[in-house]
Structure formats: C-alpha cells, structure tokens
C-alpha positions in Angstrom: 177.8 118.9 19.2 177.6 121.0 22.4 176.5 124.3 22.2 178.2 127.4 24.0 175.5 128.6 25.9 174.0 124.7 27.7 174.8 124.2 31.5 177.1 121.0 31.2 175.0 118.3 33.0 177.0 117.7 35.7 175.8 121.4 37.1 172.2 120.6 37.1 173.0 117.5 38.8 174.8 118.7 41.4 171.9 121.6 41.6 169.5 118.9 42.3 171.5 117.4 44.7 171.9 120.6 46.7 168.2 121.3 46.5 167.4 117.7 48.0 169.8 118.4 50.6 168.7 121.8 51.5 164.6 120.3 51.4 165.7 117.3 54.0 167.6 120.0 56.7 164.8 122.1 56.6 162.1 119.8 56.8 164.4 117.9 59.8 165.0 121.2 61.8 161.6 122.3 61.5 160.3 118.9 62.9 163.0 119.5 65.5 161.9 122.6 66.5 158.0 122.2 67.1 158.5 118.7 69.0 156.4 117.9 72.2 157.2 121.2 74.1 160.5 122.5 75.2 160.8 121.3 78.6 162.2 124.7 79.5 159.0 126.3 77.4 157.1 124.0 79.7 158.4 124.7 83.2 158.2 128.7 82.5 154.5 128.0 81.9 154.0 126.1 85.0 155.8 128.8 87.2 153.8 131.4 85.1 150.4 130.0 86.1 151.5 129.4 90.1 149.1 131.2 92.0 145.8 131.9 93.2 142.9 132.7 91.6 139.3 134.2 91.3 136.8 131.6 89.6 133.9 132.2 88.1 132.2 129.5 86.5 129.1 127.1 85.4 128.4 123.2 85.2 128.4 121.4 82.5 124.9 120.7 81.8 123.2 123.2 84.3 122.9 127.2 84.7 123.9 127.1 88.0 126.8 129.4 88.4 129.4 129.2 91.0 132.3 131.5 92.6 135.7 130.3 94.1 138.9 130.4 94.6 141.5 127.9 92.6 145.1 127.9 94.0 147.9 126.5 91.4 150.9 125.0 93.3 154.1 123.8 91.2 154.8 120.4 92.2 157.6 118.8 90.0 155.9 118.3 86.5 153.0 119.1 87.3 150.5 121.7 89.2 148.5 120.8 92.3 145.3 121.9 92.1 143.0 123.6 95.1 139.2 124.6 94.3 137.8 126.3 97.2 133.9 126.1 96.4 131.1 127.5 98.7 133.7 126.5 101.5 134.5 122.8 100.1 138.2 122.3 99.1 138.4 120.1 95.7 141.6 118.8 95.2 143.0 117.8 91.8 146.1 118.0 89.3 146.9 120.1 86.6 148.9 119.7 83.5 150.4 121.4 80.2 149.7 119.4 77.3 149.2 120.4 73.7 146.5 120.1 71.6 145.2 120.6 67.9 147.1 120.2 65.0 149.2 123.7 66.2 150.3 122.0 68.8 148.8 124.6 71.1 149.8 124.8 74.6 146.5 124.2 77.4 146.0 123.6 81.1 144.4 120.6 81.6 142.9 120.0 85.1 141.2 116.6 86.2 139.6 116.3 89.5 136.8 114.7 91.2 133.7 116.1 93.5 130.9 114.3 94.6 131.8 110.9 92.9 132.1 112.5 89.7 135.1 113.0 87.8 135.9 116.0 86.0 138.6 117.6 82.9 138.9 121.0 82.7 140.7 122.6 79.4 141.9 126.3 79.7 143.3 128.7 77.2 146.6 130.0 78.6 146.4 133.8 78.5 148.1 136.7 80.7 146.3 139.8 81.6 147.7 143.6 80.9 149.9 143.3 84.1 151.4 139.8 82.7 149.8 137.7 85.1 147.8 134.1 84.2 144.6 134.1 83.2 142.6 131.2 82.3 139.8 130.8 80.9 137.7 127.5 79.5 135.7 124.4 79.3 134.3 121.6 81.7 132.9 118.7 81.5 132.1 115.4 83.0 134.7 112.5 82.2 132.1 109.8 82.2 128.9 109.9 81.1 129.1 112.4 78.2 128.7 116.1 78.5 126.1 117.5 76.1 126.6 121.3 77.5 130.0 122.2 78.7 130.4 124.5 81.7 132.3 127.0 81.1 135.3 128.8 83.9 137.6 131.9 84.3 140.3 132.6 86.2 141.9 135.8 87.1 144.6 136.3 89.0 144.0 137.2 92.9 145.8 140.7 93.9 145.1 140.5 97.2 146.8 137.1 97.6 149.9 138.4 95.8 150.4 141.3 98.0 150.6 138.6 101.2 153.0 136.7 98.4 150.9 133.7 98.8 152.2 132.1 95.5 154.1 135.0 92.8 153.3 134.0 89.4 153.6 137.2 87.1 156.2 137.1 84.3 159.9 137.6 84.6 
C-alpha cells in the first residue's frame, strides 16, 4: 500500500535524470570556455604587448647584469623580437602560450646570441598607465641552466611619444 505522503518513483527518476543532465552541460561548457586561449583573447594580448621597451636584466648563471632595449613587433601570430644589447641587435620570436595547470597566459621568447640558444618566460602584467610590463626568467635551452637570469621590461615613454609602436590598452 502506498502511502499519502511518498514521491511516486517516477519523480525521483526523472530528478535524477535532470541532475545528470544539468552535471554534463556544465561540465561541457566549462571545458568550452577555458580551451587553448580565445584567439580574440590572444591577438588583444599580442597588440597589448607591441612596443618598445627598457630591459634590465641578468644571465642565467652569472651576476653580470645588462641594460637594453627589446622592441615587440606584431607579425601575424606571433611577435618579432628586437634585443638591442651594448649596441648588438639580437633577433628572435615571441609567443603567447599557456602554462600550469590555470592555464596561465605567458610570453615566451626564444632567440639565439653567441651560438647559444635562449627561452625567455614573462609574466604578462600592465603598469598603472595600462601599458605592458614584463617581467621573468632566462635560461639556456641546451645545456641546463642551474641559475636562471632573471629580466624586466617596462614600457619606453619616449618611444611612444615619436609613436614608434602604441601598445597601451584600448
């Protein structure tokens, strides 16, 4: 005998069911969401970081510290990269790519000076006037780096009054 005040089974079935349901679009859109980096996400970040910069950094492996200049050109997916270094231009290329588990968004640089190859990995950061600034690690591709050097960029004012390359934030 069925008493007055039991859910008939065919509610709590159709509960689960729902439930299920709801668990699956959830789980799908926020899979969906994080992805690999919205392209659009991705090519603000690129024109955000266009410019030139003051460098201030030091080798991996060494306290010898160096001054510069780094210029970031957009070039389709990608940035060129210009180091100007005690008056020797370095050229290399530049990418966004995401690390961690967070999927956090870096600038990773690769280039090459005196037969050895470099990767440089910068946190993406803007300064209080909402232009780029960079700062991070580099080491040696090959070889191993036991002691990363370490760089900073900061935006160059006097370049963006001659509007060398704009890059502050719509």
């Amino acid at each position: 005998m069925r008493n007055e005040n039991q859910i008939p089974i065919f509610f709590l079935d159709m509960k689960i069911y729902y439930s299920v349901i709801t668990l699956i679009l959830i789980t799908i859109s926020n899979a969906w969401a994080q992805g690999h980096g919205n392209s659009d996400e991705i090519d603000f970040l690129y024109g955000f970081l266009e410019g030139s910069y003051h460098l201030i950094g030091r080798l991996p492996d060494s306290n010898t510290t160096y001054t510069g200049k780094v210029v970031l050109r957009k070039r389709d997916e990608k940035l060129e990269v210009i180091r100007m270094i005690e008056g020797k231009e370095i050229k290399g290329i530049g990418r966004i790519e995401t690390v961690t588990a967070d999927k956090i968004k870096v600038l990773r640089i690769r280039f090459t000076d005196e037969n050895k190859s470099y990767e440089a990995t910068y946190l993406i950061d803007s300064d209080l006037d909402n232009y780029g600034r960079l700062t991070g690690y580099l080491y040696l591709k090959e070889g191993g780096t036991k002691i990363p050097g370490l760089e900073a960029l900061f935006i160059d004012h006097q370049a963006l009054e001659k509007n060398v390359v704009p890059n502050k934030a719509k």
